[in-house]
N, CA, C and O atoms as a Maestro MAE file, in Angstrom:
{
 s_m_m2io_version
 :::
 2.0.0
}

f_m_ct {
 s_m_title
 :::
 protein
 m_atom[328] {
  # First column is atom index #
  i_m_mmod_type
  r_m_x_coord
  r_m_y_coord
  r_m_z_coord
  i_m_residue_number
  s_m_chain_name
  s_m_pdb_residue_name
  s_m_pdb_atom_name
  i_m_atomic_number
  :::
  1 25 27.934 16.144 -57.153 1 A "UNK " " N  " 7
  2 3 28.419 15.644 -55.887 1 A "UNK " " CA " 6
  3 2 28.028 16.636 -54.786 1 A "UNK " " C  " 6
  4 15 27.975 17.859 -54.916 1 A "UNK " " O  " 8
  5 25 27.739 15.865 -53.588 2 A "UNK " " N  " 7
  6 3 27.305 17.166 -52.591 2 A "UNK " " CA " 6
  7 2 28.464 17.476 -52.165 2 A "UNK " " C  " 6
  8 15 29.535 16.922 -52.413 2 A "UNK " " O  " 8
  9 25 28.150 18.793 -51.213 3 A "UNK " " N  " 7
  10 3 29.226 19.164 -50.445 3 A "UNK " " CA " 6
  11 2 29.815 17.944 -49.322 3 A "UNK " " C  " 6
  12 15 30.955 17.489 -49.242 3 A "UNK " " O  " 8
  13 25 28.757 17.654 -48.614 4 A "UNK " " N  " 7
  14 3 29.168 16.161 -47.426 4 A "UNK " " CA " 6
  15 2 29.743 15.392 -48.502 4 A "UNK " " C  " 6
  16 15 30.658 14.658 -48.129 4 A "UNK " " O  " 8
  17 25 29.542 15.363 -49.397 5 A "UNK " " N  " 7
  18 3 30.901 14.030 -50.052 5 A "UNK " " CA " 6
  19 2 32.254 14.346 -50.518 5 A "UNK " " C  " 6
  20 15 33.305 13.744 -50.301 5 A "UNK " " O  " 8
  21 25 32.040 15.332 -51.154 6 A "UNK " " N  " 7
  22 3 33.026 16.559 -50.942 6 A "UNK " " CA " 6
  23 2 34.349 16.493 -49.846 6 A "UNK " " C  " 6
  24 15 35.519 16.127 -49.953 6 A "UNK " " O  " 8
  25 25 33.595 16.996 -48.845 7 A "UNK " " N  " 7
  26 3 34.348 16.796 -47.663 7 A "UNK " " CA " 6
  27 2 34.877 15.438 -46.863 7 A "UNK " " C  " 6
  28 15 35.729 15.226 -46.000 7 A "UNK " " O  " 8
  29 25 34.053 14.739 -47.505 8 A "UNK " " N  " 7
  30 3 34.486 12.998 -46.854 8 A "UNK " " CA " 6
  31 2 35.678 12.695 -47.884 8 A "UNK " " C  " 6
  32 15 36.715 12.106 -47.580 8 A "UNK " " O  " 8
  33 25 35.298 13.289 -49.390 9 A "UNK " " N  " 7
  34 3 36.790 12.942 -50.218 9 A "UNK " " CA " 6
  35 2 38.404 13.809 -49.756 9 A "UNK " " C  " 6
  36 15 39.601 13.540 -49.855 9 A "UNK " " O  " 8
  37 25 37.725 14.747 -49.320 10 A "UNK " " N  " 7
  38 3 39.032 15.694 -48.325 10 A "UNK " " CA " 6
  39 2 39.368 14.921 -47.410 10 A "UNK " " C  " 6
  40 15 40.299 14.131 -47.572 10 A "UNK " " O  " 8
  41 25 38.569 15.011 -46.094 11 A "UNK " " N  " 7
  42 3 38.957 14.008 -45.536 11 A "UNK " " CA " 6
  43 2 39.802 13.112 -45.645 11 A "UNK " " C  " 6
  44 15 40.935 13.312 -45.207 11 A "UNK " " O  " 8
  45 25 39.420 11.741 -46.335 12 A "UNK " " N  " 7
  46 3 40.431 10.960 -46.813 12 A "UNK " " CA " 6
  47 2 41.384 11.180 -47.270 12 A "UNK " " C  " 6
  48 15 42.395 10.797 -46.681 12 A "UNK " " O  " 8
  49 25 41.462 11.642 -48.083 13 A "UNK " " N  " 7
  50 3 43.199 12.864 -49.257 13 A "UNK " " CA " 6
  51 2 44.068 12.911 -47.670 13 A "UNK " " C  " 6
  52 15 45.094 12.373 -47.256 13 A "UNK " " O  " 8
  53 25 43.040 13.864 -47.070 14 A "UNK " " N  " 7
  54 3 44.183 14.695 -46.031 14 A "UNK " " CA " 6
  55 2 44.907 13.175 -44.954 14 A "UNK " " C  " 6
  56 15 45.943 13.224 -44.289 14 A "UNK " " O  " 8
  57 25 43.953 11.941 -45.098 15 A "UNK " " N  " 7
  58 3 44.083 11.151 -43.966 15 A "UNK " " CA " 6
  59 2 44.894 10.094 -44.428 15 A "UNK " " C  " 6
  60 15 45.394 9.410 -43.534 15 A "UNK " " O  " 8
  61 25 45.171 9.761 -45.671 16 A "UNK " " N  " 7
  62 3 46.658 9.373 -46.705 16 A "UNK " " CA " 6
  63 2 47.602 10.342 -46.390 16 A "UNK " " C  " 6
  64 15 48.545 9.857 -45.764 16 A "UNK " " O  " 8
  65 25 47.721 11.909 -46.660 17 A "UNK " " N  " 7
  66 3 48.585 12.255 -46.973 17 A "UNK " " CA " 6
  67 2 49.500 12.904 -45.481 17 A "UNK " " C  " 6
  68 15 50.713 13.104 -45.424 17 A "UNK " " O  " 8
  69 25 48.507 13.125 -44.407 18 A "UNK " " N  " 7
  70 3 49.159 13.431 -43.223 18 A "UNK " " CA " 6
  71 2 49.549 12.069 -42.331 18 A "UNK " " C  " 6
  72 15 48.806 11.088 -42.366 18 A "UNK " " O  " 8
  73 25 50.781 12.087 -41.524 19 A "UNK " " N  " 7
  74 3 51.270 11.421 -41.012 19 A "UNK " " CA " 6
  75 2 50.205 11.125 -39.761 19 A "UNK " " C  " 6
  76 15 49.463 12.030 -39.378 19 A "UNK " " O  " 8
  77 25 50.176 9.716 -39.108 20 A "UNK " " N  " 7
  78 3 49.443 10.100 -38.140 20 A "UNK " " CA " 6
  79 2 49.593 10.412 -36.368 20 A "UNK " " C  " 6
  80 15 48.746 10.393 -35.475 20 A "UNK " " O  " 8
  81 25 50.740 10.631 -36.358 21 A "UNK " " N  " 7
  82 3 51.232 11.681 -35.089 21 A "UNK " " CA " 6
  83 2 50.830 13.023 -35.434 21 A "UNK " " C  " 6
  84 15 50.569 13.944 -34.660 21 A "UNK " " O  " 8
  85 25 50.812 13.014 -36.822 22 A "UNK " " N  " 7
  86 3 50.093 14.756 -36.589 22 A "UNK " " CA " 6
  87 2 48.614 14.951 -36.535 22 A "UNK " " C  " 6
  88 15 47.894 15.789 -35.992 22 A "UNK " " O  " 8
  89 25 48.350 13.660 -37.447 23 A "UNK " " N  " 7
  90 3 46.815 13.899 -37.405 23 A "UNK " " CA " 6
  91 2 46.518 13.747 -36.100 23 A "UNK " " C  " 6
  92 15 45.618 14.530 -35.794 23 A "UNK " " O  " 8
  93 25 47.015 12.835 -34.856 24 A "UNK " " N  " 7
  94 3 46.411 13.085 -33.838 24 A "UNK " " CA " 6
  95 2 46.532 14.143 -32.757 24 A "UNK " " C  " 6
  96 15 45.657 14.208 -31.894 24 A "UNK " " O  " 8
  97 25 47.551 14.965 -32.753 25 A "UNK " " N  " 7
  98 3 47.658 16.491 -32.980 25 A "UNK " " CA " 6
  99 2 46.681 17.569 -33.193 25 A "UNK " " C  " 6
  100 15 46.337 18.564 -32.555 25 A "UNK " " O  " 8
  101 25 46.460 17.205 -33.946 26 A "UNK " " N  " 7
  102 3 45.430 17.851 -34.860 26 A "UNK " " CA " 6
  103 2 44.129 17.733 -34.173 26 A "UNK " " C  " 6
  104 15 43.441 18.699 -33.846 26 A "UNK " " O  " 8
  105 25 43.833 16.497 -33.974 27 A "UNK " " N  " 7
  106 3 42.715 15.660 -33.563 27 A "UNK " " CA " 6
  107 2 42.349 16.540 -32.273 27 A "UNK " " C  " 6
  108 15 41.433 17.335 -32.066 27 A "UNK " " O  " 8
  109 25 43.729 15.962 -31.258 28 A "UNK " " N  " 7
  110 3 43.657 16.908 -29.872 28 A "UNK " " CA " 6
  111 2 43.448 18.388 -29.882 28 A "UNK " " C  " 6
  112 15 42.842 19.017 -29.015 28 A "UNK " " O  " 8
  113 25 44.031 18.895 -30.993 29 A "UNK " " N  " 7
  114 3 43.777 20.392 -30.653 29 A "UNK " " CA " 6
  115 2 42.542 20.929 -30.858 29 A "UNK " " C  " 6
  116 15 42.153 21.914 -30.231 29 A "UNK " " O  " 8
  117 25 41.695 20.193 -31.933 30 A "UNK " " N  " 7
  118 3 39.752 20.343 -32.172 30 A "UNK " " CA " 6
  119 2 39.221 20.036 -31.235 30 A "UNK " " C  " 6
  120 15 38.284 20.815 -31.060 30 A "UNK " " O  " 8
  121 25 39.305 18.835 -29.984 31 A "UNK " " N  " 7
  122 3 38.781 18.552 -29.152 31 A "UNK " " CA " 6
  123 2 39.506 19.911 -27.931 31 A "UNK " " C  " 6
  124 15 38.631 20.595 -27.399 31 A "UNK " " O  " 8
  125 25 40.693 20.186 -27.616 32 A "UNK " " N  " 7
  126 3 40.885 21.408 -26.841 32 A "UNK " " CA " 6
  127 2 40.153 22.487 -27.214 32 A "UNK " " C  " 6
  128 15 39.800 23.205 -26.278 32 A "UNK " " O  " 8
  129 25 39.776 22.860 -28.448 33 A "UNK " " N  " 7
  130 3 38.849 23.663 -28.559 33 A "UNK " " CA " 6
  131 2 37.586 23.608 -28.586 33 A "UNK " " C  " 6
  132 15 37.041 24.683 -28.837 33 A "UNK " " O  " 8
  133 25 36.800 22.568 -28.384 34 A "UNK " " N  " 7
  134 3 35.583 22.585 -28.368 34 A "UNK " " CA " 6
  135 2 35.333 22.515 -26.580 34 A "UNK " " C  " 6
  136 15 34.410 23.039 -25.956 34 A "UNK " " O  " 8
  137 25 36.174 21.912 -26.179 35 A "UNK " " N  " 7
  138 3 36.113 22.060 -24.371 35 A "UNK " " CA " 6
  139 2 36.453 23.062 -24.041 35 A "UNK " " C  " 6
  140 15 36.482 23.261 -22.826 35 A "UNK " " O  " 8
  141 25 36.859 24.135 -24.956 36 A "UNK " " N  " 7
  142 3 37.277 25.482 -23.944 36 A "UNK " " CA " 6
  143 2 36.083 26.152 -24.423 36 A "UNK " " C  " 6
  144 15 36.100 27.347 -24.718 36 A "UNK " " O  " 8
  145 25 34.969 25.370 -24.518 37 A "UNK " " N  " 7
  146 3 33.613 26.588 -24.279 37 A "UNK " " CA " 6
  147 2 33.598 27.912 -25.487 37 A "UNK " " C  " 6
  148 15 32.700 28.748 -25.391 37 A "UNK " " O  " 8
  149 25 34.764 28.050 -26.744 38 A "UNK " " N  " 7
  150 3 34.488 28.821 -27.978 38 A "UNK " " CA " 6
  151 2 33.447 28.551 -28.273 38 A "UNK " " C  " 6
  152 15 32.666 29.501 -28.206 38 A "UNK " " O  " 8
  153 25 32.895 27.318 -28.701 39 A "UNK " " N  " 7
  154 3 31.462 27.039 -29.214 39 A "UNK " " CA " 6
  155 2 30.423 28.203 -28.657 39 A "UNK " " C  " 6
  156 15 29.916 28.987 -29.461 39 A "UNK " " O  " 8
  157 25 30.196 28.261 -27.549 40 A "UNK " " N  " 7
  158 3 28.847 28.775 -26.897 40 A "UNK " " CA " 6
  159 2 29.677 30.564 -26.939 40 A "UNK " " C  " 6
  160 15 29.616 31.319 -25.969 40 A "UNK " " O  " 8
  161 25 30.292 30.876 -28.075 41 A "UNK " " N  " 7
  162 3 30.346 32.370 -27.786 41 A "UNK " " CA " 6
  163 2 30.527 33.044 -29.317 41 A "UNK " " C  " 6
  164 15 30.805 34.218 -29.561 41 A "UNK " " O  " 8
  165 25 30.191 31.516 -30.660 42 A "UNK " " N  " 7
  166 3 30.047 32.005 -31.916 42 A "UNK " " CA " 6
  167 2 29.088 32.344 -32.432 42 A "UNK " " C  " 6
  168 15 27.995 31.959 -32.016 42 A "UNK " " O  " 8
  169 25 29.211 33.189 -33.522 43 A "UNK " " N  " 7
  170 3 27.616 33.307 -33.993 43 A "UNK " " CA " 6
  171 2 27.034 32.234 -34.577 43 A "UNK " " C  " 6
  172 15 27.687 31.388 -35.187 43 A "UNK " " O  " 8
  173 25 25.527 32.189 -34.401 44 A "UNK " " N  " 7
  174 3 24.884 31.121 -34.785 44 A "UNK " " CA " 6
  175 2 23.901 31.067 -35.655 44 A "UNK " " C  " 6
  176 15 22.876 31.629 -35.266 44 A "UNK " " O  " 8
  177 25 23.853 30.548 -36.779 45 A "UNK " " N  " 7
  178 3 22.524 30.612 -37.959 45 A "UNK " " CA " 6
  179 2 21.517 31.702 -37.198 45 A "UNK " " C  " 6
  180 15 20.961 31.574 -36.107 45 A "UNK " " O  " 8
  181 25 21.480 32.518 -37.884 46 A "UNK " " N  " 7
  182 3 19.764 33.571 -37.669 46 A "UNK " " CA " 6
  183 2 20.300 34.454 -37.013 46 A "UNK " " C  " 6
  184 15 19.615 35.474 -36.936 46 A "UNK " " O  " 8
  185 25 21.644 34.495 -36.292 47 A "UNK " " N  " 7
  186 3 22.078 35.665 -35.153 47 A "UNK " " CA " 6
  187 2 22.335 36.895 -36.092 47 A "UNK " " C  " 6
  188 15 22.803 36.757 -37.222 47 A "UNK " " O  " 8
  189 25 22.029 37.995 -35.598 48 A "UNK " " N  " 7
  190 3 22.905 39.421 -36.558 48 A "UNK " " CA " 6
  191 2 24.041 39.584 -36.001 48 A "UNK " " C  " 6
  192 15 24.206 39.261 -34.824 48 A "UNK " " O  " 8
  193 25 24.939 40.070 -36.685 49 A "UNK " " N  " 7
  194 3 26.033 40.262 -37.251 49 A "UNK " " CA " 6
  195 2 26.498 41.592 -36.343 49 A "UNK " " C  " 6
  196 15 25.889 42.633 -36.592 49 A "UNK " " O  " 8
  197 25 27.397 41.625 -35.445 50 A "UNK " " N  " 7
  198 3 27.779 42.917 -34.723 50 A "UNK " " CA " 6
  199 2 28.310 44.431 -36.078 50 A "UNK " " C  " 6
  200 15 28.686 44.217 -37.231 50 A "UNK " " O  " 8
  201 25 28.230 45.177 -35.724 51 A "UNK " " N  " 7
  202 3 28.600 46.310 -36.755 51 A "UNK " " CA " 6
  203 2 30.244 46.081 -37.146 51 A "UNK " " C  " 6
  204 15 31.099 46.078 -36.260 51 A "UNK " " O  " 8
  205 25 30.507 45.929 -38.287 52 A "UNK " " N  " 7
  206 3 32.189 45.784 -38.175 52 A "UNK " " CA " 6
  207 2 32.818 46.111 -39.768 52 A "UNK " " C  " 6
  208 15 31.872 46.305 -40.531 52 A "UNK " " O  " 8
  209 25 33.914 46.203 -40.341 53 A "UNK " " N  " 7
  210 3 34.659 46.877 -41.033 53 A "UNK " " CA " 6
  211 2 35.489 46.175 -41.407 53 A "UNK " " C  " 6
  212 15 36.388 45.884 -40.618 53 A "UNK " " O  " 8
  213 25 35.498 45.604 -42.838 54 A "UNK " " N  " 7
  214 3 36.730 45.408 -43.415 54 A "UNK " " CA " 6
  215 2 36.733 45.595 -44.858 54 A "UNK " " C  " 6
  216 15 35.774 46.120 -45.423 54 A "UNK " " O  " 8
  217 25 37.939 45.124 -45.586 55 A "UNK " " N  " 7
  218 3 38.960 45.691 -46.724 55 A "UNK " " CA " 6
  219 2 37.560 44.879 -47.704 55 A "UNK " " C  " 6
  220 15 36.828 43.958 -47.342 55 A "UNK " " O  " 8
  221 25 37.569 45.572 -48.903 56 A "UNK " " N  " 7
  222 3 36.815 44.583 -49.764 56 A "UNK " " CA " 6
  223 2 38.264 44.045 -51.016 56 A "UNK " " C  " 6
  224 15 39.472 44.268 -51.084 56 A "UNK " " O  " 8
  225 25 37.328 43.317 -51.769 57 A "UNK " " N  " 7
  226 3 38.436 42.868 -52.570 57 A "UNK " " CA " 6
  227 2 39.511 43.903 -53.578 57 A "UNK " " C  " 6
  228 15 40.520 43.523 -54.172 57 A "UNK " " O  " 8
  229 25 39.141 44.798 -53.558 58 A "UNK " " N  " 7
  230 3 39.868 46.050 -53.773 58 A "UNK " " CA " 6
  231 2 40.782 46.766 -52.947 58 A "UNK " " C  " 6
  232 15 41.317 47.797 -53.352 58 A "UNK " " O  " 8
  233 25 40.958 46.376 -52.020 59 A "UNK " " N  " 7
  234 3 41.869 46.668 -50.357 59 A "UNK " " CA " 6
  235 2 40.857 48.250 -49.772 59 A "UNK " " C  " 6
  236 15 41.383 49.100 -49.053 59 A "UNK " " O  " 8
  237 25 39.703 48.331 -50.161 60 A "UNK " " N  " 7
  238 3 39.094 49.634 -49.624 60 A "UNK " " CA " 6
  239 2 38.235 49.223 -48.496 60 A "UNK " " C  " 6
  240 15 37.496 48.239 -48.541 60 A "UNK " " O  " 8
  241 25 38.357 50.000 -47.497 61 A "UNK " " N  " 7
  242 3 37.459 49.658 -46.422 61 A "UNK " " CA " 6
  243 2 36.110 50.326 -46.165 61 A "UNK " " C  " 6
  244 15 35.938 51.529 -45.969 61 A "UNK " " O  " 8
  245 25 34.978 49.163 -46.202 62 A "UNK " " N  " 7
  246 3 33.295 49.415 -46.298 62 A "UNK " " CA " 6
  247 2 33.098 48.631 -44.840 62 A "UNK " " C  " 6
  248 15 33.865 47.808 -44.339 62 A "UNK " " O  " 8
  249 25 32.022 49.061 -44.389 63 A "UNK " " N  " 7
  250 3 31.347 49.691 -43.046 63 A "UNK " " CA " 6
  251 2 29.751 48.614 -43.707 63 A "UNK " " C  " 6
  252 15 28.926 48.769 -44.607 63 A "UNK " " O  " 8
  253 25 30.012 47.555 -42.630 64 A "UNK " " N  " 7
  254 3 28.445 46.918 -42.599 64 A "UNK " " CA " 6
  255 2 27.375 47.458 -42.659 64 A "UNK " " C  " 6
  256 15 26.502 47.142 -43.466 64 A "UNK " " O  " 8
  257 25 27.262 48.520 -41.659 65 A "UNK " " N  " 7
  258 3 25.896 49.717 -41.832 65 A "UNK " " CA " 6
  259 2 25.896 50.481 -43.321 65 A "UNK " " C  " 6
  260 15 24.888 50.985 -43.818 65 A "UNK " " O  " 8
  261 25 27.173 50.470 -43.913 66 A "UNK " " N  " 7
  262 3 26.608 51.371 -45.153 66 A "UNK " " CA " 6
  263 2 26.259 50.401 -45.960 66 A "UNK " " C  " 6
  264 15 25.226 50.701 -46.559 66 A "UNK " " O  " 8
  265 25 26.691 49.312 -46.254 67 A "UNK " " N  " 7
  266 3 26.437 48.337 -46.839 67 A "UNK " " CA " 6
  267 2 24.509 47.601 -47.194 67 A "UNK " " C  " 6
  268 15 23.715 47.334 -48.095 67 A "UNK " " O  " 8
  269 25 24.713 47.601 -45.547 68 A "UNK " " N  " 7
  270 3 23.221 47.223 -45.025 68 A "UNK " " CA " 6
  271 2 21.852 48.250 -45.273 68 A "UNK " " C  " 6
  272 15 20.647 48.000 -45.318 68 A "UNK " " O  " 8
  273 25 22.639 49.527 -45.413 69 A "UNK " " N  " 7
  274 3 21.808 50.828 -45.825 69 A "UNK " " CA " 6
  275 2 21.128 50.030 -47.417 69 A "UNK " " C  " 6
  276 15 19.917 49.840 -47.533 69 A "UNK " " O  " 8
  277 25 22.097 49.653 -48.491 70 A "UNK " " N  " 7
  278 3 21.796 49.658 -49.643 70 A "UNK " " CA " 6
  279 2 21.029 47.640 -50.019 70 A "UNK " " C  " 6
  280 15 20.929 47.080 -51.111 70 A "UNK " " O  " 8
  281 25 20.705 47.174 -48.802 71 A "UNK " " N  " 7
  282 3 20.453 45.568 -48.847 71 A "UNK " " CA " 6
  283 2 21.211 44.547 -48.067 71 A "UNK " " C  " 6
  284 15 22.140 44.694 -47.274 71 A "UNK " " O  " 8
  285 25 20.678 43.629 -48.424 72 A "UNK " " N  " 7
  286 3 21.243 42.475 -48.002 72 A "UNK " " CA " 6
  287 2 22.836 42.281 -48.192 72 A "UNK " " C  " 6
  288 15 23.331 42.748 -49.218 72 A "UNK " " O  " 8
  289 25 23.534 41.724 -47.412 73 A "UNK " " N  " 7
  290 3 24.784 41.282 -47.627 73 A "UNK " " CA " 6
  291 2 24.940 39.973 -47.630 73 A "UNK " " C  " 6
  292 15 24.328 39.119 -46.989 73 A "UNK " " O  " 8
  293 25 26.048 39.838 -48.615 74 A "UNK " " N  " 7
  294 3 26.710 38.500 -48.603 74 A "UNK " " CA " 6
  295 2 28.008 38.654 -48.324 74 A "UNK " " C  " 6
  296 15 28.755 39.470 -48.864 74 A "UNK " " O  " 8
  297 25 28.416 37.550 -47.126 75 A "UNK " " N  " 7
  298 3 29.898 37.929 -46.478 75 A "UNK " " CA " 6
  299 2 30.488 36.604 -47.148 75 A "UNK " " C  " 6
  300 15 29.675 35.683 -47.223 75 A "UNK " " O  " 8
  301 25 31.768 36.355 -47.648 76 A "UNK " " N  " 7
  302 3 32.586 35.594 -48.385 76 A "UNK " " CA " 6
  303 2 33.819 35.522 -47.630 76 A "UNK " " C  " 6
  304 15 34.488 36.556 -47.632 76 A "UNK " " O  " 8
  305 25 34.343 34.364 -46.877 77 A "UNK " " N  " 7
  306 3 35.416 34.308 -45.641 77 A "UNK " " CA " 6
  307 2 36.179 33.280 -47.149 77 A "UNK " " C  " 6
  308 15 35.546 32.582 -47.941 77 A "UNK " " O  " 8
  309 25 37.372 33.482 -47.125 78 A "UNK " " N  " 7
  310 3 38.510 32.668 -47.856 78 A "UNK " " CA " 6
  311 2 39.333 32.595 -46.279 78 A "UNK " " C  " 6
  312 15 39.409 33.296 -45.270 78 A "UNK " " O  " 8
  313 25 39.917 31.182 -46.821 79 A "UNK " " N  " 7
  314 3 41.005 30.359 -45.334 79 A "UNK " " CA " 6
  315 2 42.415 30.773 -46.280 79 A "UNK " " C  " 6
  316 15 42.431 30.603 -47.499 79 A "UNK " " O  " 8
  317 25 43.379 31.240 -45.643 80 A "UNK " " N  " 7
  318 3 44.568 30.672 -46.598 80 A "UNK " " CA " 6
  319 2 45.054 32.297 -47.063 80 A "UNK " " C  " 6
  320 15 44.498 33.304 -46.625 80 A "UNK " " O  " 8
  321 25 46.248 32.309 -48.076 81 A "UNK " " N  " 7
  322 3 46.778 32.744 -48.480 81 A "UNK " " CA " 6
  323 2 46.506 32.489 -50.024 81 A "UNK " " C  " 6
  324 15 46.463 31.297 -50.327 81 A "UNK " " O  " 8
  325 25 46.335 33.305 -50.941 82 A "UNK " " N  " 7
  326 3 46.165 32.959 -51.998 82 A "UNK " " CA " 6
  327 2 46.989 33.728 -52.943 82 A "UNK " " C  " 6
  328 15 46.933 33.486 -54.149 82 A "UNK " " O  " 8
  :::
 }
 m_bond[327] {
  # First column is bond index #
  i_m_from
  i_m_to
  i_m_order
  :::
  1 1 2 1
  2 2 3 1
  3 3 4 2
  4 3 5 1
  5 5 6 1
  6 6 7 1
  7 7 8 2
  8 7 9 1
  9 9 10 1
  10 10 11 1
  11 11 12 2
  12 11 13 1
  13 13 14 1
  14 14 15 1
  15 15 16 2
  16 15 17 1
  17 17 18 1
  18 18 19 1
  19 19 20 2
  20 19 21 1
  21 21 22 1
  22 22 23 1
  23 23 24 2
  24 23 25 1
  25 25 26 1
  26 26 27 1
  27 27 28 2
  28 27 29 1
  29 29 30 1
  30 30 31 1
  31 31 32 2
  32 31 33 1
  33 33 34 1
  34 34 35 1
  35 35 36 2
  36 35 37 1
  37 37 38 1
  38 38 39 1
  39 39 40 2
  40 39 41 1
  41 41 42 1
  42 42 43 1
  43 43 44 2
  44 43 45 1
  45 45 46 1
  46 46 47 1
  47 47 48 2
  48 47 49 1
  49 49 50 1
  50 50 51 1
  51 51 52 2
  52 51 53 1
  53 53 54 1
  54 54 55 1
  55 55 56 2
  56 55 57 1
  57 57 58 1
  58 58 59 1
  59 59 60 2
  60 59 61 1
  61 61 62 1
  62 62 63 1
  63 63 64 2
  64 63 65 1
  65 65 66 1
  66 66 67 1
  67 67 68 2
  68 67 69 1
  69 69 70 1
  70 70 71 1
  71 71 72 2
  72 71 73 1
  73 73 74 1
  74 74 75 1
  75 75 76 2
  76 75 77 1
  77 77 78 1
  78 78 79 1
  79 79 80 2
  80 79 81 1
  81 81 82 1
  82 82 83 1
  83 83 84 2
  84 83 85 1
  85 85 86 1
  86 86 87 1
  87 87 88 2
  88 87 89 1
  89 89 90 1
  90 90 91 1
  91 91 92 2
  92 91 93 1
  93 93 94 1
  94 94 95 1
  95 95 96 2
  96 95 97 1
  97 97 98 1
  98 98 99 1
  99 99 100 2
  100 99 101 1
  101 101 102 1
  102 102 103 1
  103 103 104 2
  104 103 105 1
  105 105 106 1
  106 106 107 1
  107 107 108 2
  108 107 109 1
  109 109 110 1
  110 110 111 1
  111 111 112 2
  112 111 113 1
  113 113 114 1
  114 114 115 1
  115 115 116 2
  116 115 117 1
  117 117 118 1
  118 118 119 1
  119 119 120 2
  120 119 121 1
  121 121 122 1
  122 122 123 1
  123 123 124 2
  124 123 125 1
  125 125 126 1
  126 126 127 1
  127 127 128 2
  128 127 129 1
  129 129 130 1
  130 130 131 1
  131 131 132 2
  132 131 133 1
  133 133 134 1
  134 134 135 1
  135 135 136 2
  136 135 137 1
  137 137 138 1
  138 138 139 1
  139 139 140 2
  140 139 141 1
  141 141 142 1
  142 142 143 1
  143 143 144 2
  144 143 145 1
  145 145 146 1
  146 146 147 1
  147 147 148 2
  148 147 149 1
  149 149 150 1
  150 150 151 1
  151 151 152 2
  152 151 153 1
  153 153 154 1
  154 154 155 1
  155 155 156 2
  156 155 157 1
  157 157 158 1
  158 158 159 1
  159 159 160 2
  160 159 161 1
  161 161 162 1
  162 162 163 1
  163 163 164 2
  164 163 165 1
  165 165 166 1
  166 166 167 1
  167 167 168 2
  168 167 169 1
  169 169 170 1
  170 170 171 1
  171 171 172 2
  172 171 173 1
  173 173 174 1
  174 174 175 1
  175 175 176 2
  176 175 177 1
  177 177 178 1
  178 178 179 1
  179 179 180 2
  180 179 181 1
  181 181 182 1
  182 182 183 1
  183 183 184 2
  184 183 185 1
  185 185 186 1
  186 186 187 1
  187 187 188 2
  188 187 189 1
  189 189 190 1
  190 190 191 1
  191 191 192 2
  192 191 193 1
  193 193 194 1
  194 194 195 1
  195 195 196 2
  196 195 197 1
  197 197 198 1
  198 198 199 1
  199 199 200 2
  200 199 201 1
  201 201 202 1
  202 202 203 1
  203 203 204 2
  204 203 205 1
  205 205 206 1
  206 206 207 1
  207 207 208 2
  208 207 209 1
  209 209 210 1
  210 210 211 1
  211 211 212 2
  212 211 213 1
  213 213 214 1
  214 214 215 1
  215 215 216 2
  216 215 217 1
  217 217 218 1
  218 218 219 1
  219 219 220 2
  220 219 221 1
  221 221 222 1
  222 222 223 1
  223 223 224 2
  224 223 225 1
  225 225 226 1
  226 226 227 1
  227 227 228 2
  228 227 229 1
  229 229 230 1
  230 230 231 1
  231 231 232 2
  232 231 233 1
  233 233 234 1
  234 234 235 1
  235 235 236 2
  236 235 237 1
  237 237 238 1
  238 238 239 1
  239 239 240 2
  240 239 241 1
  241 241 242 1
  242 242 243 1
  243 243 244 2
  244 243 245 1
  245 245 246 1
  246 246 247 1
  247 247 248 2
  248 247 249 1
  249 249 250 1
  250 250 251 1
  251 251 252 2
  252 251 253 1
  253 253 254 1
  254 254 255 1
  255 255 256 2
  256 255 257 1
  257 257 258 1
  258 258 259 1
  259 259 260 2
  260 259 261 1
  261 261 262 1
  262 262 263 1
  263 263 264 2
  264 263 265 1
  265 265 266 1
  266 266 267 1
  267 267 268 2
  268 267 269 1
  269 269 270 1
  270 270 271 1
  271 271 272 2
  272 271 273 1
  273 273 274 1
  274 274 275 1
  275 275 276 2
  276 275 277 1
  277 277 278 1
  278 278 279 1
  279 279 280 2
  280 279 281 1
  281 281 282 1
  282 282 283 1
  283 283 284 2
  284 283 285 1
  285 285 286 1
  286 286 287 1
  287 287 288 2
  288 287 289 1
  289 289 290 1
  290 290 291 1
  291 291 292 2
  292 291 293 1
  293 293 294 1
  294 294 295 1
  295 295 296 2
  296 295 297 1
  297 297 298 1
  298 298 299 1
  299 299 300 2
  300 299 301 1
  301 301 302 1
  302 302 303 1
  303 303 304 2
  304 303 305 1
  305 305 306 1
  306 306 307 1
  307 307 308 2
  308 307 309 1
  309 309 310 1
  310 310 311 1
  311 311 312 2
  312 311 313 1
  313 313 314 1
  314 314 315 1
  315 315 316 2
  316 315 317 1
  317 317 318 1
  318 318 319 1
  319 319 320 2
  320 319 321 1
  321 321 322 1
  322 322 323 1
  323 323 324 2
  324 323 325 1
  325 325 326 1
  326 326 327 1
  327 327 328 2
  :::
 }
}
């Protein structure tokens, strides 16, 4: 299964299971954010990456430049609480 179907089966799940006063809530607050101009100030496919610092999965904190010293990076964003 691809990812786009994937997400169209989320989609739906979430569009059964949320009420829809919230979903349109919801709705409004994606459209408030795409009109407040965030878009045109994210990074974008091919852009580099400002120098920056955080915890790895060990709670120790590594430094992009040292990282970048030893190769390529792969950055891994989790949403949520786990």
């Amino acid at each position: 299964m691809t990812l786009e179907a994937q997400l169209a089966g989320m989609r739906e799940a979430s569009a059964k299971r949320i009420p829809p006063e919230k979903r349109a809530i919801m709705k409004q607050a994606t459209v408030d954010q795409r009109e407040s101009g965030i878009l045109d100030h994210t990074i974008k496919v091919g852009d580099s990456l400002p120098d920056f610092s955080l915890s790895n999965a060990n709670g120790v904190e590594v430094h992009s430049g040292d990282l970048l010293s030893q190769g390529p990076i792969v950055l891994s964003v989790f949403r949520g609480v786990w």
